[in-house]
C-alpha positions as CSV (number, residue, x, y, z in Angstrom):
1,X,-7.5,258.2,0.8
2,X,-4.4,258.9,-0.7
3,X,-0.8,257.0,0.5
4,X,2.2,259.1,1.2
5,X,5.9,257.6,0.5
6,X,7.7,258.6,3.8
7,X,10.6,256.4,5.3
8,X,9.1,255.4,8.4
9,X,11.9,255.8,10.3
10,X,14.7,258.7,9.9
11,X,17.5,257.1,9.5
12,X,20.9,258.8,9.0
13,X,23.5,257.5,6.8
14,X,27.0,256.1,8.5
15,X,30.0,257.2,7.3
16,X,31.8,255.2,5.2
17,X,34.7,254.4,7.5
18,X,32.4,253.3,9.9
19,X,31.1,250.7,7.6
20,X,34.5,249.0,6.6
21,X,35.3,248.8,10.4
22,X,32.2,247.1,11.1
23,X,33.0,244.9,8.1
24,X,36.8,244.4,9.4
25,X,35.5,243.2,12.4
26,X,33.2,240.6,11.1
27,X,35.6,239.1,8.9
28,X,37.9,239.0,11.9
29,X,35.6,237.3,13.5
30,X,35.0,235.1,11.4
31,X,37.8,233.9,11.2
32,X,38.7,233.3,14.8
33,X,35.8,231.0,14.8
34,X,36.8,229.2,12.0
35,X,40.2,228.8,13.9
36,X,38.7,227.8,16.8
37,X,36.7,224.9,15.6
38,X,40.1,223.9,13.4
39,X,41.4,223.3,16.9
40,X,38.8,222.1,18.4
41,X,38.9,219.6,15.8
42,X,42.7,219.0,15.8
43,X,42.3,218.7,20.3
44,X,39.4,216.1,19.1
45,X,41.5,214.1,16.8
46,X,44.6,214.0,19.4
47,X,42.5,212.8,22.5
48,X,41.1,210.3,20.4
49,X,44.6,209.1,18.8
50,X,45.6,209.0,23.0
51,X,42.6,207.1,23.9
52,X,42.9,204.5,21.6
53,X,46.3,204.1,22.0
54,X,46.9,204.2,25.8
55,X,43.5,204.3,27.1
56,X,41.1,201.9,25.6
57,X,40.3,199.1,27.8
58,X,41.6,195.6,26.5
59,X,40.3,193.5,29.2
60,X,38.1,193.7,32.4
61,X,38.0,191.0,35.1
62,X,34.8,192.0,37.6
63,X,35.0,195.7,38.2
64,X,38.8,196.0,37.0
65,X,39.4,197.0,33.9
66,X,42.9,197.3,32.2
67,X,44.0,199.4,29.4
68,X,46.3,199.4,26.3
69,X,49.1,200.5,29.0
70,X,48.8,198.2,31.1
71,X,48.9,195.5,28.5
72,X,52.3,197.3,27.4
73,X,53.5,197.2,30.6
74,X,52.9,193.7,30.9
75,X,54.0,193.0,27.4
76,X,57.1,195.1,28.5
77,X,58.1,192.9,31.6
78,X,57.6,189.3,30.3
79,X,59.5,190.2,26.8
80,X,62.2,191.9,28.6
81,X,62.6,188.3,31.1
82,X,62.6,186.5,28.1
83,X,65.1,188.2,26.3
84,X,67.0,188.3,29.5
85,X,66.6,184.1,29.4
86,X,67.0,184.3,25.6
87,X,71.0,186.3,26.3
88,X,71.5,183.8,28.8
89,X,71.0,180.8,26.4
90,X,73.3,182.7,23.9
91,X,75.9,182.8,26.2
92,X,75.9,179.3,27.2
93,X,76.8,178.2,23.5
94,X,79.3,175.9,22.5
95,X,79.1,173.2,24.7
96,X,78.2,169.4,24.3
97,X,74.5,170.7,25.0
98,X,73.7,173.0,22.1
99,X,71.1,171.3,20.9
100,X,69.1,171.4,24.2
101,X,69.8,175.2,24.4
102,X,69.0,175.7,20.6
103,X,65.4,174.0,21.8
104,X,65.1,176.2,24.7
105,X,65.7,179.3,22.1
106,X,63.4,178.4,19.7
107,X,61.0,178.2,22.8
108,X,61.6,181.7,23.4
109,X,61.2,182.5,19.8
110,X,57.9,181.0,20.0
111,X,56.8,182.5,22.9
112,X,58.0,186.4,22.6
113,X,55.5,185.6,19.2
114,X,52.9,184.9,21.0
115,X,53.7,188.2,24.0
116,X,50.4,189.6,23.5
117,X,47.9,186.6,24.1
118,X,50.3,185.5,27.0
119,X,50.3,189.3,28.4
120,X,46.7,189.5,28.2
121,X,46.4,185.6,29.8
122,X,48.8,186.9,32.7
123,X,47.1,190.1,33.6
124,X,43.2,188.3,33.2
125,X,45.0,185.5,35.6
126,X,46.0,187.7,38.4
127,X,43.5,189.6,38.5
128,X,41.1,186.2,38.8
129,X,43.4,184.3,41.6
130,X,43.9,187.5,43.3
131,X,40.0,187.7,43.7
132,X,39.6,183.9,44.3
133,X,42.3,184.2,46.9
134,X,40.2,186.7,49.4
135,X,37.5,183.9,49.0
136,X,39.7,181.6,50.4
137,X,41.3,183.7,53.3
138,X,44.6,184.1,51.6
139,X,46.3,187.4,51.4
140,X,49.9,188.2,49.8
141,X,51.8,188.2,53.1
142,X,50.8,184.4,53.6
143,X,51.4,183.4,50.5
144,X,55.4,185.3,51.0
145,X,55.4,183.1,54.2
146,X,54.3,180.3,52.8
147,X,57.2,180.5,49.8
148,X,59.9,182.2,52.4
149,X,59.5,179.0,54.2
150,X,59.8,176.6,51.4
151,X,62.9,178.5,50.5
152,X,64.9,178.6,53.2
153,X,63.7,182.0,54.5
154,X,64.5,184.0,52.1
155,X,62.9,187.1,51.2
156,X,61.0,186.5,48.0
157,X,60.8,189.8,45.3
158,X,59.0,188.2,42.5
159,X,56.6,185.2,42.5
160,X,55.2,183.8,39.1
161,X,53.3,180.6,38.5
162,X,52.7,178.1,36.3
163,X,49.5,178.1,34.4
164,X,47.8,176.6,32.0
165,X,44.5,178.3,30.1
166,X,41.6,176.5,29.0
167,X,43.3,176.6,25.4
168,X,46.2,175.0,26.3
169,X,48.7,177.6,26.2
170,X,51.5,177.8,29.5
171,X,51.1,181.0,31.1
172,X,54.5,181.1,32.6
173,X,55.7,182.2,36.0
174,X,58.9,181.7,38.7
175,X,60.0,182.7,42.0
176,X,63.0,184.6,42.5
177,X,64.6,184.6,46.3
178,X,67.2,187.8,46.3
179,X,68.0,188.3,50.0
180,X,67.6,185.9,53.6
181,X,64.6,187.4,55.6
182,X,65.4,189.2,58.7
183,X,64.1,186.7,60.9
184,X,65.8,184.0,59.6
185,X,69.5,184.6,60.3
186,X,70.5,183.2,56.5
């Protein structure tokens, strides 16, 4: 039996153009991949730069969680009363009670360096009392009633309180009347 060499298939031979096309396009190819996983990577990198910096959560209280904005936010609002407080102080200056106002702005010193423990303190709070309050029947329009009438009737726009946490530290709070209530005629 003998063995013949014959290609088993007839195959015809491309032209040489069309083989550095077919190599063109590879390479091409190629290298759109390799940009899109360069951005892929880059859009990875971003979101997770955002996430961590805006979205992570930083607290939860039951089935509320807040993130690294709200913290800001927070951070945001009771620096900008203190500095507010703080301008106040400044201007009250040169007076026989200095030294009571040069306590009460080292008290602000003190506390816009400790903003973020007091922020986190004041969001965790709410949250808590504003839970414990539906327990105990009481809603936000009550509690405006309540104040309105311990004020005089006036309408109230901002109500802090006074707390303290289990480590000692004041989580500070005040009401602020701006305008009489409608009813009331003040």
């Amino acid at each position: 039996m003998s063995f013949r060499n014959r290609p088993v298939l007839d195959r015809k031979h491309r032209p040489r153009w069309q083989d550095e096309l077919r190599t063109q396009q590879l390479i091409v190819a190629s290298f759109a991949i390799a940009i899109a996983v360069a951005i892929g990577i880059f859009a990875a990198t971003a979101w997770s730069d955002h996430y961590d910096g805006h979205l992570r959560p930083v607290a939860a209280v039951g089935n509320t969680t807040y993130s690294v904005d709200d913290l800001t936010d927070r951070m945001d609002a009771i620096g900008s009363e203190l500095q507010a407080r703080y301008l106040d102080l400044t201007d009250r200056m040169g007076g026989v009670r200095d030294s009571l106002i040069q306590q009460g702005l080292q008290a602000i010193e003190q506390a816009l360096q400790t903003l973020a423990p007091t922020a986190t303190d004041s969001l965790v709070l709410g949250r808590v009392l504003t839970t414990s309050a539906g327990g105990y029947g009481i809603t936000v329009s009550d509690m405006n009633t309540v104040v309105q009438a311990a004020i005089g009737g006036q309408e109230v726009t901002r109500v802090y309180e006074r707390h303290q946490t289990a480590d000692g530290r004041l989580v500070s709070a005040f009401v602020r009347a701006t305008k009489p209530h409608a009813r009331s005629g003040h």
